[in-house]
N, C-alpha and C positions, 0 to 999 in steps of 0.2 A: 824755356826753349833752349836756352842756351846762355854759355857764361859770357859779362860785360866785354863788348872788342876792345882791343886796347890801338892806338892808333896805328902802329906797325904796320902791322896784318891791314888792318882797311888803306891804308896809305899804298901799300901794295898792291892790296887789289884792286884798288883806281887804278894804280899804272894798268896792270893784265888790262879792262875793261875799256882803255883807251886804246891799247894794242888789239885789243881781239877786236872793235869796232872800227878801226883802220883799215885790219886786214880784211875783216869781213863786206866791207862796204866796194873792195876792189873785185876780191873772187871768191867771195863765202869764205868760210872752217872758222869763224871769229869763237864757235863753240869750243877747238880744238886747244884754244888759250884761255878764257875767261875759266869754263867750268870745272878744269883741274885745279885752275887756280882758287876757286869757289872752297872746293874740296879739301885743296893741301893746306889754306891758309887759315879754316872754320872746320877743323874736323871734328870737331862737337855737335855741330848744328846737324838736324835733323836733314836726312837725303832728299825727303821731297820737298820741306824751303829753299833746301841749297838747289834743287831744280826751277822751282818757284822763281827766286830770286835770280835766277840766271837768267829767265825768261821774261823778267821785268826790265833787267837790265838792256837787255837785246832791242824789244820791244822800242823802245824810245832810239835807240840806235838806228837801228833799220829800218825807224819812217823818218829820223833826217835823211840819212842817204837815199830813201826815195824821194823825198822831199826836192833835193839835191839833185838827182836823175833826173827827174821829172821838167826841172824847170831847165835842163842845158841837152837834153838829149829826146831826140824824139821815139816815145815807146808806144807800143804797136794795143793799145789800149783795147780793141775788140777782142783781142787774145787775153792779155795780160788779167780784164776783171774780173772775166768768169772763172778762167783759174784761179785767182784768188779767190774766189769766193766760194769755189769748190774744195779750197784748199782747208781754209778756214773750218770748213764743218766735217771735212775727214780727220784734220789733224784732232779735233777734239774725238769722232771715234777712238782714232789712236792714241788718245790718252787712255781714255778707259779700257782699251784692250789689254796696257799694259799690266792692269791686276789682274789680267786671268790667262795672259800666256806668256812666256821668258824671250823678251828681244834677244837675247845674246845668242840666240838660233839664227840669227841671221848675219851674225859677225863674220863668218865663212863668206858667205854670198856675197857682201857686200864690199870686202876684201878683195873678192875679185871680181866684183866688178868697177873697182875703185882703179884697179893695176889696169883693165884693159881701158879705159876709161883716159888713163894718162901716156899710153901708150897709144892710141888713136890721135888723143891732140898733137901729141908729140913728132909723130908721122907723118898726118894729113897737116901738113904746113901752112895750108890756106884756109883753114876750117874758122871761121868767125871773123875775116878779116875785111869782109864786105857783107853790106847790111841787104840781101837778097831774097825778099819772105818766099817759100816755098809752096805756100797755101793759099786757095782763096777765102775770101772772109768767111765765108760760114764754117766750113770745112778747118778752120784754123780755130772757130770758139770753140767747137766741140771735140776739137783736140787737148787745146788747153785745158779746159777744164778736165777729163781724163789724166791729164800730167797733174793735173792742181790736185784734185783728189787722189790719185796713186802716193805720189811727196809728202801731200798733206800729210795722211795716211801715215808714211814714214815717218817722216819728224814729228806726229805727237806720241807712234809707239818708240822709234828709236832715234834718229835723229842726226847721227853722224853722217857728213858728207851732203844732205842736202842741197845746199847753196850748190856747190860744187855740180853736183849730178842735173840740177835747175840750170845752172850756166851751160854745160855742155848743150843739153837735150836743145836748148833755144839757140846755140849757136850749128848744133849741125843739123838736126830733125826739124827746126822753124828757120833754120837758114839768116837767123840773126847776125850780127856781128859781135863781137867781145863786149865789148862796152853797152850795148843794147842789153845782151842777153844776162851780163851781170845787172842792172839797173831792172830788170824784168823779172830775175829772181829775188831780187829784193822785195819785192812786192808782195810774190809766193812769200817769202822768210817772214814780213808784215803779218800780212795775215793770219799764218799760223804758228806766230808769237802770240799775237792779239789772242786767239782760243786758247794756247796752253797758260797763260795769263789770268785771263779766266772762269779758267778748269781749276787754277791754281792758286786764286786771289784768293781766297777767304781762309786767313790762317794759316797760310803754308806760303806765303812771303813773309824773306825779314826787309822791314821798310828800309831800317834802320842803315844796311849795307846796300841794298836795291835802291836806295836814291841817289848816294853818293856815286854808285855805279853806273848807273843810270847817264845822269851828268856826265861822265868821264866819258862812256859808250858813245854818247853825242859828237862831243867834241873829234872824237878819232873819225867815226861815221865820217865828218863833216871832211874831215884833213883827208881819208881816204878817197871819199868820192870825188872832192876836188882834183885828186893826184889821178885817180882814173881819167876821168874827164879830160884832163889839161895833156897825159900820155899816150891814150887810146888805148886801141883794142888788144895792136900786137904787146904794150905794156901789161896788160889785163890778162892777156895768154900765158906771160910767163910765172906772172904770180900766181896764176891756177895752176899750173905745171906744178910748181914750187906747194902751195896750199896742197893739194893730190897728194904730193908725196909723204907731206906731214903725216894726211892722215891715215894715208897706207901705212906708214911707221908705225903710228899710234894704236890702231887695230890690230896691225900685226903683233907688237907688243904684249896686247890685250891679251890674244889667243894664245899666246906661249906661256904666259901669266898666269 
């Protein structure tokens, strides 16, 4: 599969996998650190372990910080498990969609809808800062789950901005607050890690990097959610502000590339 790692390179990509589990655990993009680091530090290794493996790593990440959420913040659970559960069995379509059509069709789209996206939070100054649900219970399952499989959808064919785009949607269209609706994406992000996981477990994880990363992912998870937690929402606002822009950078990049 690939030649022996030498400690360097894995030592480093601990560090990444503790930062991108940090960052991820407060406002999504924790993808927008570990995966290139995946990339720049194993560019030997085959692209679908190095996806595999990113998705193992993530995995254990994003059920401590729901873990984390769960037991200090009160989440709106009639919402929250049908979307994930919707999320879960879309995101796995959207693996398999990706052998038979090119994601990078959507890098445009998603680009801008990334810019208007930060440019809303940015604006509507009060958008997530009171936890105000907008729905009633029925009328809110069967919206989530719509968002849980549209997302899902997205993150197993492409993936970028996710969390991100889960945070917003539950703080202005379910009327969440920051902190809610980040700990509610997490959940989404669970779930469909757990299927690309998976889709992706047999043969196309390196254990070898995926445990130690794993570990590392936890720890940040944990350090992040607590720093959410203890900041709140408007903390939580700016780091998505910040997260947004990265990955506007990053795509944008992409396309010009």
């Amino acid at each position: 599969m690939m030649a022996a790692a030498h400690p360097g390179p894995l030592v480093l990509l601990c560090g990444f996998a503790f930062l991108a589990g940090f960052v991820d655990a407060i406002a999504g993009g924790g993808g927008l650190i570990q995966l290139p680091a995946c990339l720049i530090l194993f560019p030997a290794a085959p692209l679908v372990a190095i996806i595999g493996t990113n998705k193992m790593a993530s995995l254990f990440g994003t059920t401590a910080a729901v873990g984390r959420f769960a037991r200090s913040v009160r989440l709106d659970w009639h919402i929250i498990a049908p979307a994930a559960g919707a999320a879960f069995l879309f995101s796995m379509l959207g693996s398999r969609a990706v052998s038979a059509l090119n994601p990078n069709v959507l890098r445009p789209v998603v680009l801008g809808l990334l810019i208007l996206a930060a440019i809303y939070v940015y604006v509507v100054k009060d958008i997530g800062l009171e936890h105000r649900p907008l729905h009633p219970r029925a009328r809110g399952r069967w919206l989530g789950m719509l968002v849980g499989a549209a997302l899902g959808f997205y993150d197993g064919f492409f993936g970028p901005g996710t969390g991100s785009f889960l945070i917003l949607i539950f703080a202005s269209f379910f009327g969440f607050e920051f902190l809610v609706a980040s700990g509610s994406a997490k959940i989404i992000n669970c779930a469909t890690n757990l299927a690309s996981v998976i889709y992706f477990a047999i043969g196309q994880v390196l254990y070898r990097l995926a445990i130690p990363m794993a570990a590392c992912n936890v720890l940040g998870s944990m350090a992040g959610s607590h720093l959410a937690i203890l900041k709140g929402s408007r903390f939580v606002r700016v780091v998505f502000l910040v997260i947004v822009a990265g990955l506007i950078a990053k795509l944008g990049r992409d396309m010009v590339g």
